[in-house]
N, C-alpha and C positions, 0 to 999 in steps of 0.2 A: 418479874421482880422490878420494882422499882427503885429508880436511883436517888440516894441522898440527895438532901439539898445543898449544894456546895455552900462554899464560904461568903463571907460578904465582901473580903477582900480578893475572889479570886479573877483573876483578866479574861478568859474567856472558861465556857463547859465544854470536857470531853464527852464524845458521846457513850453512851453505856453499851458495851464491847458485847453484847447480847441479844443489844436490839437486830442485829442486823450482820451479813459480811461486809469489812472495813472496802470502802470504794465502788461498792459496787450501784448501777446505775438501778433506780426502780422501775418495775418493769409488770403490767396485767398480770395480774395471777401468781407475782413473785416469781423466787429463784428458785429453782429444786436444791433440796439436798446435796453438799459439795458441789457446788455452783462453779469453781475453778478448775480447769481441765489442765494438767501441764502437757504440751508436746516435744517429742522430738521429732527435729523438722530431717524429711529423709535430703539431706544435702551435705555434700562431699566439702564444702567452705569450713575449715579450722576453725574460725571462731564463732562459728554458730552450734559447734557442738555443745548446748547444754538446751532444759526445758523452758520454755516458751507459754506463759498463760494465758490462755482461748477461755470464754464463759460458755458454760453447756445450757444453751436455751431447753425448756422446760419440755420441749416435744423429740426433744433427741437422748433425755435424760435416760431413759430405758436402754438403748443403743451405745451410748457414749460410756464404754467399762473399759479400764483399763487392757491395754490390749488392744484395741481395735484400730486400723488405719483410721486418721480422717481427712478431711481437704480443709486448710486453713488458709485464710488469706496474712501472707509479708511481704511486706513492702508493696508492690502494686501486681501482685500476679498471687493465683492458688498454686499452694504446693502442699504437696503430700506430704504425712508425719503420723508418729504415731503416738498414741493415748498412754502416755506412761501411768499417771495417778488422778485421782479426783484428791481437791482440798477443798476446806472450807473458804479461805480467806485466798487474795492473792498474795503474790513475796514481793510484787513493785506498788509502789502507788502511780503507777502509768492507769492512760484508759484501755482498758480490754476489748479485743474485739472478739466477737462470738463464733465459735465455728460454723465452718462453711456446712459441712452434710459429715456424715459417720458413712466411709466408703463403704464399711461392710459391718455386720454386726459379728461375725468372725473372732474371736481375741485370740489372732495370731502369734502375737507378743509373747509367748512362757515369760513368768516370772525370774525362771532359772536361765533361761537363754538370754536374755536383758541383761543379767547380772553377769551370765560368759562374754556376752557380747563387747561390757565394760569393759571388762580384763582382759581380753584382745587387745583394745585399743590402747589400752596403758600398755601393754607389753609391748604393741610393734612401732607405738608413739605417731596412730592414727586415730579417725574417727570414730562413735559408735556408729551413726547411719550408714559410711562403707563397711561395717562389719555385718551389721543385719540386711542388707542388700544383698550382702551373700548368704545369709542364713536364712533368711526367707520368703520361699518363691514366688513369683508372679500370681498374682490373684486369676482367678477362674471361676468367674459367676457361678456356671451352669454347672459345675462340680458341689459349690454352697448348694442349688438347688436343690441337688442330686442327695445329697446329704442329708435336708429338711426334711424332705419324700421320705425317704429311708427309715428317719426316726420318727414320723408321725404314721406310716403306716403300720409299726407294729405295733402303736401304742395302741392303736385301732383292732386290732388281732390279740391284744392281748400278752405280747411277744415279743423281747428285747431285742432291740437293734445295733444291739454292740455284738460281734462276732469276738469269742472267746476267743485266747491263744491256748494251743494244747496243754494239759497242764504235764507234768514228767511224766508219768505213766503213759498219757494217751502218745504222749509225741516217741516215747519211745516202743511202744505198736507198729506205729504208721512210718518208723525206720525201717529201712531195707539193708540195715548195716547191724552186723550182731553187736549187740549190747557188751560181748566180751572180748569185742578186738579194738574197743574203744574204748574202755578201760584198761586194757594192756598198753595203749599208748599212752593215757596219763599215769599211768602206775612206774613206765620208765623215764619219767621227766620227776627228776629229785626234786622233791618241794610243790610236786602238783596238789598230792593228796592232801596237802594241810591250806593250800591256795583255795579249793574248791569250796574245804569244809568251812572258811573264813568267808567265803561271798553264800553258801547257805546260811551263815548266823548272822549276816547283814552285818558284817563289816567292808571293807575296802581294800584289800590286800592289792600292792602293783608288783608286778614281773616282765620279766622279757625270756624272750622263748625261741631258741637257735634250734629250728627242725632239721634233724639230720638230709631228710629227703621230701619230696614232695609228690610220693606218687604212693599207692598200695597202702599199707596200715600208716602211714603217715601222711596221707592225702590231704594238703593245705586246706583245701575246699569243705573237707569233712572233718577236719580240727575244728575251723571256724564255725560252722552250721552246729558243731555238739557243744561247741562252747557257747553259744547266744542260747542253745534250749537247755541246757545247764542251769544258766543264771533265770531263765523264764520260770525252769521247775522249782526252782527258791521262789518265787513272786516276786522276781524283779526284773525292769525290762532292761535290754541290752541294746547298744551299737556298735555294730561292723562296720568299717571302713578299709574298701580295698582302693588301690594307686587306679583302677582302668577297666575297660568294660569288658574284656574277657576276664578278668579274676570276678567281675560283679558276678557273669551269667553262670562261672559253676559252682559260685557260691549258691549261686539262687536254684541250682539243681538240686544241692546238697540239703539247703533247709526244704527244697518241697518235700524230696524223702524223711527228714526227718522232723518239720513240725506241720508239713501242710503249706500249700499257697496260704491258704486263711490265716499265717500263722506269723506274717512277718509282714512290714513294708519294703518298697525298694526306692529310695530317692537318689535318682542321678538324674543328668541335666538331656543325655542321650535318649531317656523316653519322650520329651517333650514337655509340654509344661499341664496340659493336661492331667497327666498320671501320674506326674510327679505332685502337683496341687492335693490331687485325690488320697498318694500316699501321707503327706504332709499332714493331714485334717484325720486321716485315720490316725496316726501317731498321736495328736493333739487331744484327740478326744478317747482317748484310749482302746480301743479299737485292735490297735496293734501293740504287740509289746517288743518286737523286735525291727530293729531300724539297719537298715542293710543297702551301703551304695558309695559313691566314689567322693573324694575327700566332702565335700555340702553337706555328708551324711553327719557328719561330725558335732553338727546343729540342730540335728533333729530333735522334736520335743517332746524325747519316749517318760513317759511318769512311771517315777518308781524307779529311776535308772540306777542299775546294779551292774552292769559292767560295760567296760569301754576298751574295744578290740580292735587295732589298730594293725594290719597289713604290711611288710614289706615297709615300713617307714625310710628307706632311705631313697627311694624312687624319687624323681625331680617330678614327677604328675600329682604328688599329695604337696606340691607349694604350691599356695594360692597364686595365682600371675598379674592379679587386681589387689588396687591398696585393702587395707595394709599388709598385703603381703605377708600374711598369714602361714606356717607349716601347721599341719595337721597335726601333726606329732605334738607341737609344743600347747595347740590348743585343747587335744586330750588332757595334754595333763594341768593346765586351766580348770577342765571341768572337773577331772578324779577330783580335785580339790574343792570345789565347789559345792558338787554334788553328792558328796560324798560316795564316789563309785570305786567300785574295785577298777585296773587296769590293767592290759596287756597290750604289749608290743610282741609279737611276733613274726619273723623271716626265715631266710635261711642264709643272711649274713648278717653284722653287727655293726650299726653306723658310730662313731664314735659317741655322739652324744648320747646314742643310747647305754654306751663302757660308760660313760661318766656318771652315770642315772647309780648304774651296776657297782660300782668303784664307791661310790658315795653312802653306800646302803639306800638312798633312796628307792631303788627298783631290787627286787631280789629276782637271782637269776635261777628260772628250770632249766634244766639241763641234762643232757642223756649224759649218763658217766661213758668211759673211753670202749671198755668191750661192747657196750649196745651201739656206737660211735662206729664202731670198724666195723660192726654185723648190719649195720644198714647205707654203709657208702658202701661208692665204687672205688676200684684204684685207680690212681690219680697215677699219669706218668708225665716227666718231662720230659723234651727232645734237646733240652738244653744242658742237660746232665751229661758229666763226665762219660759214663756208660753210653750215651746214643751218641757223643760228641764223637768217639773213636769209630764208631762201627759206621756212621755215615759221613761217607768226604764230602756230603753236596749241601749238608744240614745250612748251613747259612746261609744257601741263595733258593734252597728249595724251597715252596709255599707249601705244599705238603710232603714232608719229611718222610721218609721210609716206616719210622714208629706209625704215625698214623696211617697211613697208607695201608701197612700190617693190621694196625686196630681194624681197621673198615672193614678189612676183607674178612677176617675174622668172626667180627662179629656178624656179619652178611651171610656166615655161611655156617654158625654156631660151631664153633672151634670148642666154646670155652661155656656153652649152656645153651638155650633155646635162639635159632638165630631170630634176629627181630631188628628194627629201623636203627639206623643210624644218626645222631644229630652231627652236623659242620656248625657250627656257630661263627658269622664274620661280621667285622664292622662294619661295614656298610654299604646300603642299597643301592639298586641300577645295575648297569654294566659295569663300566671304565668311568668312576666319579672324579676322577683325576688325573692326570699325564704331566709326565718332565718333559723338559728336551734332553734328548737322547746324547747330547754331548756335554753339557754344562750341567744339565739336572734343575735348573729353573724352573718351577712352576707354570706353568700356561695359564694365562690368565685375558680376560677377556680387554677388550681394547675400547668397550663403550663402558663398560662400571665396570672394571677390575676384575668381575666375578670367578672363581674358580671355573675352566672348560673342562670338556670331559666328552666322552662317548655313552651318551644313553642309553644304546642300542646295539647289538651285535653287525644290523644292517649299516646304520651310520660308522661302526668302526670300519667297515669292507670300504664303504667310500672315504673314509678318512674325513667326515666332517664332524668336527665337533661343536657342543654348543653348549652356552654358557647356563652354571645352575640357577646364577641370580635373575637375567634378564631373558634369557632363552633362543639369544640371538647365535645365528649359525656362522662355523668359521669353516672355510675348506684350503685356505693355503692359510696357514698362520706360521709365523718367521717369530723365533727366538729373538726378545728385544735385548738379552743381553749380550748374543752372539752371534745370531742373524741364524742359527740352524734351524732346519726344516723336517729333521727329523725327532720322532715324540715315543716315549714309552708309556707303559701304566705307572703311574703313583700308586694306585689301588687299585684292587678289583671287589666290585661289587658281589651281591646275592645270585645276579641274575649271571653275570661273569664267572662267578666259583661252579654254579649249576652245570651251565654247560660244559666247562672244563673237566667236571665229575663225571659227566656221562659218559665222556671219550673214557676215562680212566676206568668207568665201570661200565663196561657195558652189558647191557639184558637187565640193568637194575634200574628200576624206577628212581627219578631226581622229583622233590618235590620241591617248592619255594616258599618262602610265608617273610614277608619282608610289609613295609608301612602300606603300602597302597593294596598290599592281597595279605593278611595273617588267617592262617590256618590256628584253629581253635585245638584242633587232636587229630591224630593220624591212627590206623590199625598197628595190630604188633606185626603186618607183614614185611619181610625183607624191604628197607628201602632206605635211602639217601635223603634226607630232610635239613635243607640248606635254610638257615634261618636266620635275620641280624638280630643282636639284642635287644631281648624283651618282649620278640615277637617267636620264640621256641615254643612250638604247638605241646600239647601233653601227648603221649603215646601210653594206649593200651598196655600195663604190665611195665610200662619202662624202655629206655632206649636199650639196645643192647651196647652202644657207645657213645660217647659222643668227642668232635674232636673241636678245639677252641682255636682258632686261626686267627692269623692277624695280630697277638698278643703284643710285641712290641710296636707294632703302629698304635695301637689303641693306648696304650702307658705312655707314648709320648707327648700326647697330645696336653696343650699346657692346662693349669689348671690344680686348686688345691686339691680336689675331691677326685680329679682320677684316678687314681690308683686304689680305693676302695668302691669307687663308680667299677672299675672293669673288675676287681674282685669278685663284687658282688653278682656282677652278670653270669661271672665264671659258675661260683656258687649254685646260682637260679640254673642254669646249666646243668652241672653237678649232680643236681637233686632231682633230677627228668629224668636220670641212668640207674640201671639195677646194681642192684649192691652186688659187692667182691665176690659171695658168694656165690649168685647166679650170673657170673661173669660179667658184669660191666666195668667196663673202662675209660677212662677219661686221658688224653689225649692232649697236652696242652703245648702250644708253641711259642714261648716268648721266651726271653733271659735276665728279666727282672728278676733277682735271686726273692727278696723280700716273698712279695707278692706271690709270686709261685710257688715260695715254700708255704705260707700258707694254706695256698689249695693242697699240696701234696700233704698236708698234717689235718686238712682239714678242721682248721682252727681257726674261725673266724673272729673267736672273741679275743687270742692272742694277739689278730694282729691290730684291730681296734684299740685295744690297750697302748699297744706302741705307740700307731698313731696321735693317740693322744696325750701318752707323755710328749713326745717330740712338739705338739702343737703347744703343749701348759711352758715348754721350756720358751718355743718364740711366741708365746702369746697370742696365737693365732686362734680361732674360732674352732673346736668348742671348748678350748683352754679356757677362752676369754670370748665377751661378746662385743657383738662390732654393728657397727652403723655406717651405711651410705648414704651422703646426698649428690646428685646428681642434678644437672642443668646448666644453664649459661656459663660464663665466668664471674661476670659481675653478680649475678646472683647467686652461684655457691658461697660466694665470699661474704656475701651482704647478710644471710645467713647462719653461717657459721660463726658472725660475732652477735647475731639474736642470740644463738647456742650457748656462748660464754657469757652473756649479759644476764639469759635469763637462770644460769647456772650459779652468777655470780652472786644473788638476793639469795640462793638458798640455804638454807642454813648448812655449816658447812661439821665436817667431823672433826669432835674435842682432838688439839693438840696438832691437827693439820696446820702447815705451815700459812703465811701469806702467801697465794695468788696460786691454792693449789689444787681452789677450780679451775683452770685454765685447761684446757685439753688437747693431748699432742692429733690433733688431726694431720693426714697425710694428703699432699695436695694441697688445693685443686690442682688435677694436671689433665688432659684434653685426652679422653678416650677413645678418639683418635690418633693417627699418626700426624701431627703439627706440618710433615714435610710436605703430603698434599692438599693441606687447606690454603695454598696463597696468598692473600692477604690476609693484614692483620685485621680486618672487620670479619673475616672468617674465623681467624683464629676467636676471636671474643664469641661469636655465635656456635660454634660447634659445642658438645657439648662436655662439661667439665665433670670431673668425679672428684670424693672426698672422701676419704676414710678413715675410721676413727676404731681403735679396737680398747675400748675397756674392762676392768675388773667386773666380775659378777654383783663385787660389794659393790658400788658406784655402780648399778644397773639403774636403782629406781631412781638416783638422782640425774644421770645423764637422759635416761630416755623421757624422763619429764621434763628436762629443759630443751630438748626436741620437741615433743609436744608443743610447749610455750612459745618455740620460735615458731615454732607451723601457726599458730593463733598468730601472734603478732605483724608475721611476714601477711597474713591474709588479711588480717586488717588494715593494717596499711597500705597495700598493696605500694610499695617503693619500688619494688623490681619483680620480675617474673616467677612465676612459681616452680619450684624444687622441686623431687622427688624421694623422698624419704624412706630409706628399707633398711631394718633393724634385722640383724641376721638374717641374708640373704642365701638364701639356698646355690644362687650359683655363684659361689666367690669368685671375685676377679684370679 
């Protein structure tokens, strides 16, 4: 087409918007097709999160597709980024520099995980490149190799190199679990039957799902493996997400049974990067339709995703511990939204946030009504009840109570159904992980860093040397500094402490241990003592035949907003290892937190979540309301926090709000230390400072974008030191 001839009066000619892209340099043989690449560049720097335009020279145009790592050069070094879009034109009139090489031809990037990945970053008011760092694994040449091979040698055969996922029928063959004892358990969860038929007609339905027990026809592991081939036998893919690698490996027994190895991926960071690469690229390329592994799973980029099956969500192992500090929980439900997926959250207790979801109608709750409730727990006793309170005079000083003692043996010698193992559940590992002095009751603490001492070992308690947990330094006369005494009791007794003290109390009965550094996976249903801390309680064949919960009041006092549904929940997880009332199991609990206990004894987990979170919405605590930390220096919390206000204070603010009422009550900065042992005041200024801020939900998208805004600005200018920014933090102060 050619262009008019302009005027006779006009000052200079534009050129004709067709001849060519605007800026761009000429170059042999021209530019290919969308000639401007944008990047995001993979770096952790606030204000470099946006795209970046590279030119795609002509011999990389093939390679260069949205998706694909590449190396570009900024500023004076290469850095990695990846290929969001090709355009025609650029969006600066800057000179472009051309990309360095296309890492891989790969297009790692989903369209759909880019788009999750955003909305992380806006929700935790971090980066995209820190979110996709987590979301997608270390490259692994010889894996791509392995891959190419694969697919050009069937084409050579004649013979597709995509391995099917089972479809319903076949994967229900190749179960070793009858088809009618897995329908009796979605048949007594209310609202199953109309959730399932809703994710077969490609809708989106979300729930959450309180399992009465966690062994025999309610076996967590075989809930989850029939619900990812469920949504598979509809043709859509699924992902599992359990908190840890024993829930991953019987998850991954449950779908060999029921859809086949060929029939799932497993992404966690424990096989290595290798297997993990290899699962990642089958997910991608459809290959597999089921995406199966520890919270990373959560990014996997299964197509076609029809349901999203979320584990135990109150575990501290599903928060991310790298910015932005991500909960898996709240990025499930990022992508139900996105992706259009159905959703479940399923345990065997209820985290508040999840009553909130419940409470809101946002999540509808399945549920066993109250007689299927009583016909698949155990009976729950306390020792702290009126009833045991009279019959034992020793209950307050004794570690195991007469009630339990009676459970044990009991159940040791089947009193009350078949006998079989017993669980002790305590908090915590070692021997003697702590000691008083024996007159004042002070703490022992170490004399080089503070550290809590303690007795490791049964041999170091015989010589009386203790040694400290933080630095590992030995003491053997250590003197009371508040009262000079030299005599020490236990604060606690550890796993390995409780064990031996068992054996004297039982003896001819096997003790067994399963604590951080040795966890036992499952034990037989023979008679036996299985001493375990939290979260590391093995499964047993059939069911414990008891189990008893010790240490209950130690563990409740410990400070902290979330303990008291943190030890619930353990109680619960506990709970659900033991056979139901029927075939005599019993539960065994020793604390006198009336709350708390009374809901194990009602076994009512969603009652007391409720609670909790009315009590939280009246003081505005989290998950009433959502809350922000920054953390760091002093001078730089503060320098910070009025970025926060500044950049909160342009935004446009809500009709009828008064003057200055963006302003925000933050709490702090106050030194997250004790002030009395930093010494001077140049300590004081360098230790580090906290700030807390707890806002309305309405005011969420305003405050944590002007977080955002201050993270950009503080990194641009670099005035003071950088902060650390965590928008609903899993471990509250």
């Amino acid at each position: 087409m050619t262009a008019a001839p302009p005027p006779d009066d006009a000052l200079f000619i534009l050129p004709d918007p067709e001849e060519g892209p605007r800026g761009l340099p000429e170059v042999a043989g021209g530019w290919p097709d969308d000639p401007v690449a944008q990047v995001l560049l993979d770096s952790p720097v606030p204000h470099l999160d946006r795209e970046f335009d590279y030119l795609v020279p002509r011999e990389m145009d093939a390679e260069a597709q949205p998706g694909v790592r590449v190396k570009v050069r900024f500023g004076h070094r290469d850095v990695t980024g990846w290929l969001i879009r090709r355009t025609a034109e650029p969006s600066t009139g800057t000179k472009l520099q051309p990309l360095r090489r296309v890492v891989s031809a790969e297009q790692v990037l989903a369209p759909e995980v880019l788009a999750l990945a955003r909305a992380a970053a806006r929700r935790y008011a971090g980066t995209t490149a820190d979110v996709l760092r987590l979301a997608l694994p270390p490259r692994v040449a010889k894996v791509e190799k392995e891959l190419r091979v694969a697919q050009v040698v069937p084409e050579a055969t004649g013979q597709s190199g995509v391995t099917d996922t089972p479809s319903g029928a076949e994967a229900e063959e190749t179960s070793s679990e009858p088809a009618s004892q897995r329908a009796q358990v979605w048949s007594e969860l209310s609202g199953a039957e109309a959730f399932w038929t809703a994710v077969a007609e490609g809708g989106h339905p979300r729930s959450a799902v309180v399992l009465p027990s966690a062994h025999g026809a309610w076996d967590a592991a075989v809930i989850l493996a029939d619900s990812a081939a469920l949504a598979v036998s509809a043709g859509r893919g699924a992902v599992v997400v359990v908190p840890d690698q024993r829930d991953l490996d019987r998850l991954c027994r449950a779908l060999d049974e029921r859809v086949g190895p060929e029939g799932y991926a497993r992404l966690t960071a424990e096989d290595g990067p290798t297997p993990r690469y290899r699962s990642f690229l089958q997910l991608l390329h459809g290959s597999r339709r089921i995406a199966v592994g520890t919270r990373s799973a959560i990014w996997a980029p299964v197509q076609d995703l029809g349901l999203i099956l979320v584990w135990n969500d109150g575990d501290s192992l599903l928060a991310e511990p790298r910015a932005p500090y991500a909960h898996t929980r709240e990025v499930a439900l990022l992508r139900s939204e996105l992706d259009g997926a159905a959703l479940m959250f399923a345990s065997t207790a209820r985290t508040p946030e999840i009553q909130r979801l419940v409470e809101s109608g946002w999540l509808q709750e399945l549920a066993v009504d109250r007689p299927g409730l009583h016909a698949a727990t155990p009976r729950v006793v306390s020792t702290a009840d009126s009833w045991e309170s009279e019959r034992d005079p020793f209950l307050q000083r004794a570690r195991l109570p007469q009630a339990a003692w009676r459970a044990a043996r009991e159940a040791l010698e089947g009193r009350h159904g078949e006998p079989g193992p017993v669980l002790v559940q305590v908090a915590r590992s070692g021997f003697i992980p702590a000691v008083l002095c024996q007159d004042c009751g002070t703490p022992a603490r170490c004399q080089a860093c503070a550290g809590p001492l303690g007795y490791p070992d049964r041999h170091a308690a015989a010589r009386s040397e203790l040694a400290c947990r933080w630095c590992g330094r030995r003491e053997r006369r250590f003197a009371c500094p508040e009262c000079g005494g030299q005599r020490l009791r236990a604060g606690s007794r550890g796993v390995d402490r409780t064990a031996e003290e068992l054996g004297r109390a039982f003896p001819h009965t096997p003790v067994l241990s399963s604590s951080g550094d040795h966890i036992l996976s499952t034990v037989t249903d023979r008679p036996a003592l299985v001493v375990a801390t939290t979260g590391a309680e093995p499964v047993a064949e059939g069911g414990y035949a008891a189990a008893l919960l010790l240490d209950g009041d130690a563990q409740l006092q410990r400070e902290g907003l979330r303990v008291p549904e943190q030890v619930l929940a353990h109680w619960f997880a506990a709970a659900s290892l033991v056979r139901s009332r029927q075939d005599g199991g019993a539960v065994v609990v020793t604390a006198s937190q009336q709350e708390v206990v009374g809901a194990l004894v009602r076994m009512d987990p969603a009652g007391f979540a409720s609670r909790q979170l009315e009590e939280r919405r009246q003081l505005h605590l989290p998950p009433g309301a959502r809350m922000a930390e920054v953390t760091g220096p002093a001078g730089a919390v503060e320098a910070f926090l009025t970025l926060v206000d500044e950049a909160l204070a342009v935004q446009p603010q809500r009709p009828g709000a008064p003057a200055g009422a963006h302003a925000l009550p933050w709490i702090g900065p106050v030194p997250v230390e004790d002030p009395r042992v930093l010494g001077t005041a140049e300590a004081y200024d360098d230790v580090p400072h906290r700030a807390l801020l707890f806002f309305p939900y309405a005011r969420a998208e305003q405050v944590v974008g002007a977080l955002r805004a201050a993270r950009s600005a503080a990194s641009a200018r670099r005035e003071h030191e950088p902060v650390r920014v965590r928008v609903d933090p899993a471990d509250l102060p």
